[in-house]
C-alpha beads as a LAMMPS data file, in Angstrom:
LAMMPS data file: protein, C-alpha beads

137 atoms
136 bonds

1 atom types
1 bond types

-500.0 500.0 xlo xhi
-500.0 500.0 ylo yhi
-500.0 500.0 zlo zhi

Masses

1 110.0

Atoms # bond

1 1 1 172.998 38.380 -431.874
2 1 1 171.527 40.628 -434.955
3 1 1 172.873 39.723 -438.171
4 1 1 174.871 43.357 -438.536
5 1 1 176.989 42.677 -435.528
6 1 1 177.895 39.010 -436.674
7 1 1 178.698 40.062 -439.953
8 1 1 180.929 42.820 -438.500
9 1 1 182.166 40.610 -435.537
10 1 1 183.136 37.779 -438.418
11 1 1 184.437 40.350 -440.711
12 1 1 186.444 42.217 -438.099
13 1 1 185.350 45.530 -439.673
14 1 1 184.159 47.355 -436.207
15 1 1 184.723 45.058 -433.227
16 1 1 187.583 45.495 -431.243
17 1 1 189.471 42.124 -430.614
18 1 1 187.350 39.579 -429.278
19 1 1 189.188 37.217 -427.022
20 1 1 186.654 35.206 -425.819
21 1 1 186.844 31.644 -427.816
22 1 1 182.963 31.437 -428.106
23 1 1 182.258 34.910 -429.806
24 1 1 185.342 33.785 -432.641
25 1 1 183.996 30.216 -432.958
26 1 1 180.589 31.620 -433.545
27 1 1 181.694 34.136 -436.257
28 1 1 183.694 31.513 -437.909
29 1 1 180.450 29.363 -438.308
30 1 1 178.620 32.388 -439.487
31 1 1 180.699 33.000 -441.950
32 1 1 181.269 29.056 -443.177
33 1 1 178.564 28.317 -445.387
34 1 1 179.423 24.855 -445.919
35 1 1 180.383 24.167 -442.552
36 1 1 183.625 22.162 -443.779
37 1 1 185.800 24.006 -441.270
38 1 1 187.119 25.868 -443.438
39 1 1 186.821 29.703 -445.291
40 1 1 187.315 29.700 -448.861
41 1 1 188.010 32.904 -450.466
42 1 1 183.695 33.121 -451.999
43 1 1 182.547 32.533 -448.164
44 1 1 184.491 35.261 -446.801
45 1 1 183.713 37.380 -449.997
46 1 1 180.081 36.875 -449.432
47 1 1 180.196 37.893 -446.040
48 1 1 182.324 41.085 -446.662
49 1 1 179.451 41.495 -449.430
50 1 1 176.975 41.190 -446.937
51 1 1 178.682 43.254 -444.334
52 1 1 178.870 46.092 -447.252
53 1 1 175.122 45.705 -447.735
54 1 1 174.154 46.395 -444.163
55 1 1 177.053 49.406 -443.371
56 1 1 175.404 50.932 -446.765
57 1 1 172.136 52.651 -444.875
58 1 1 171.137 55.243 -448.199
59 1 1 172.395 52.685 -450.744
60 1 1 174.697 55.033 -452.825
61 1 1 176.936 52.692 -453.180
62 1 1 179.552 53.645 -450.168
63 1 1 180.187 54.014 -446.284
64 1 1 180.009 57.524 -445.103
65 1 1 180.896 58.312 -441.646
66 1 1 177.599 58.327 -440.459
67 1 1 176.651 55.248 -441.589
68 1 1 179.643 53.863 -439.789
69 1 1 178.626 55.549 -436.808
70 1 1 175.348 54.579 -436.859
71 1 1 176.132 50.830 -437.527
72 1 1 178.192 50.888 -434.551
73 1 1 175.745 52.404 -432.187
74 1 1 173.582 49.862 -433.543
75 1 1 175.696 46.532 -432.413
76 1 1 176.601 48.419 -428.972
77 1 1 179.671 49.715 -429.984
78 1 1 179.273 53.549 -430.488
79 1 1 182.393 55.283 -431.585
80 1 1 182.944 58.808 -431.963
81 1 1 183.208 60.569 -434.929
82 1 1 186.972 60.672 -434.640
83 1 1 187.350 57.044 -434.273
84 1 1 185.140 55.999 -436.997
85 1 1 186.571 58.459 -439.515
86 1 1 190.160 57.083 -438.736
87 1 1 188.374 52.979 -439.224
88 1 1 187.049 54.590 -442.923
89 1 1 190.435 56.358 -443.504
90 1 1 192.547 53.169 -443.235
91 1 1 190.179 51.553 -445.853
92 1 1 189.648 54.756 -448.042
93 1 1 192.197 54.463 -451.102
94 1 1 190.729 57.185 -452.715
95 1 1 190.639 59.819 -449.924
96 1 1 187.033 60.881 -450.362
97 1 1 186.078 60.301 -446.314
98 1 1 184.129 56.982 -447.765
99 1 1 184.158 53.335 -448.128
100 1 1 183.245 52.548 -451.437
101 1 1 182.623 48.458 -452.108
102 1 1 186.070 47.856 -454.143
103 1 1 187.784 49.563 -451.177
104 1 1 185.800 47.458 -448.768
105 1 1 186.438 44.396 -450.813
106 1 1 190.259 44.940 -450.851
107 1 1 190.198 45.531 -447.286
108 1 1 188.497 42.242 -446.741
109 1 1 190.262 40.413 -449.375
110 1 1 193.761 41.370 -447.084
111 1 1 192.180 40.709 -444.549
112 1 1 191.859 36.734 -445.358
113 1 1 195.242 36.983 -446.803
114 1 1 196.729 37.982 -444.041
115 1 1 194.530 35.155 -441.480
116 1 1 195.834 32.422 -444.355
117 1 1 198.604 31.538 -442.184
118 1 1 199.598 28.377 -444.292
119 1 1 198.704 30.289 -447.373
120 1 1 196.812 26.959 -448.784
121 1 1 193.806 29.807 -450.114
122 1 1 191.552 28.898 -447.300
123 1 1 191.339 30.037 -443.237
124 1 1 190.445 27.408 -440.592
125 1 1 188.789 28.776 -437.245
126 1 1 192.415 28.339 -435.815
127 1 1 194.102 30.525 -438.175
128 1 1 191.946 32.895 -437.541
129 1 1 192.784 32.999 -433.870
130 1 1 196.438 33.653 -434.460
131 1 1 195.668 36.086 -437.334
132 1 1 197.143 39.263 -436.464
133 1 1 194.986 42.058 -435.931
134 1 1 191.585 42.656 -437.113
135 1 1 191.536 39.675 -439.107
136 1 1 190.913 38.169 -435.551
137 1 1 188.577 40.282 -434.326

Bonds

1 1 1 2
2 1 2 3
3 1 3 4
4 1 4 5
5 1 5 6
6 1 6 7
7 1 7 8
8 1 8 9
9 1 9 10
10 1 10 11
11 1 11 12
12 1 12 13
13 1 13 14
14 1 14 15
15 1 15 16
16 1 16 17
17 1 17 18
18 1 18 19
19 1 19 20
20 1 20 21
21 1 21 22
22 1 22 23
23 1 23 24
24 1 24 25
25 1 25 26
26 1 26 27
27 1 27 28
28 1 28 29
29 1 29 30
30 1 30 31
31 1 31 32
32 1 32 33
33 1 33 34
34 1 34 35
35 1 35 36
36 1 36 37
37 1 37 38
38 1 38 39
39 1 39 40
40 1 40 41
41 1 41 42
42 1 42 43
43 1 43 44
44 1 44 45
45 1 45 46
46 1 46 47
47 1 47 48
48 1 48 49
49 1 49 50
50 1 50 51
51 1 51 52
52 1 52 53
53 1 53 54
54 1 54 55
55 1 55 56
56 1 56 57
57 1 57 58
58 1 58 59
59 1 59 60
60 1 60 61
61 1 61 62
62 1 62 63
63 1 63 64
64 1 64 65
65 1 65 66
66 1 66 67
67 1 67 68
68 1 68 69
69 1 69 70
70 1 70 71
71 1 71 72
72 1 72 73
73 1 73 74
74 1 74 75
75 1 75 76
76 1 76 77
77 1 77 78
78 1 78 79
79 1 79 80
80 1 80 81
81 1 81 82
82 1 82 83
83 1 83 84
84 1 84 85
85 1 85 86
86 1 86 87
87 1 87 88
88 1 88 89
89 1 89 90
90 1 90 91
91 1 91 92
92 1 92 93
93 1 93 94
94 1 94 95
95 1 95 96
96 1 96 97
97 1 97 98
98 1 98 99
99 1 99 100
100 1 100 101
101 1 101 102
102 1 102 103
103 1 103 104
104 1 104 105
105 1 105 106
106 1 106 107
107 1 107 108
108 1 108 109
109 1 109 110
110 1 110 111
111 1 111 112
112 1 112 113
113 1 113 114
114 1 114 115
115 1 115 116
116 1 116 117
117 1 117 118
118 1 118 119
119 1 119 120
120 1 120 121
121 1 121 122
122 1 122 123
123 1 123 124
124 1 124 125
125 1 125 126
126 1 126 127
127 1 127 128
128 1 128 129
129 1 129 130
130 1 130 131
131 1 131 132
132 1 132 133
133 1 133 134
134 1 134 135
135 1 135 136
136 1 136 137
């Protein structure tokens, strides 16, 4: 699997739910540095990081709809331009059609939030398969 489609697999970002077991164990490993079991808040920071990187095709410093687009085609998972410009509108706080990397950080900072089931600051590989959502995906 190419390191763009892990990252967005693990970071739920593109991916429609996943329900097979093996495809969320293997995100959750991606994604856990340590290997501990366990995402802290810095290891799924650095992967939304990473994910940003990647998506970020011109480096300007945001996601355009293209770039979106373009990510998706490349993991197998084209979209149309409709569907990826409603994915960027749900992240875009400032309305400017773009994902810029505070917006894409607060997504993905929710994101774990909302998979911290216990809300003990960290997400084990079975919170994240009851997270609801895209934090699942």
């Amino acid at each position: 699997m190419n390191v763009l489609r892990c990252l967005a697999i693990a970071l739920g970002l593109l991916c429609p739910i996943v329900a097979q077991a093996d495809a969320l164990h293997d995100r959750f490993q991606g994604m856990d540095a340590n290997h501990d079991g366990r995402l802290d808040p810095r290891e799924h920071a650095a992967a939304a990081q990473a994910m940003f990187k990647q998506l970020d095709a011109d480096l300007d410093g945001s996601v355009s709809v293209d770039e979106m687009r373009l990510a998706r085609q490349a993991m197998d998972e084209p979209a149309s331009p409709g569907q990826v410009r409603q994915a960027i509108a749900t992240m875009d706080d400032n309305g400017d059609g773009q994902v810029d990397a505070d917006e894409h950080r607060a997504m993905a900072q929710a994101r774990f939030a909302r998979a911290d089931a216990n809300h003990d600051g960290v997400v084990t590989e079975a919170e994240m398969r009851q997270a609801p959502g895209p934090a699942a995906s």
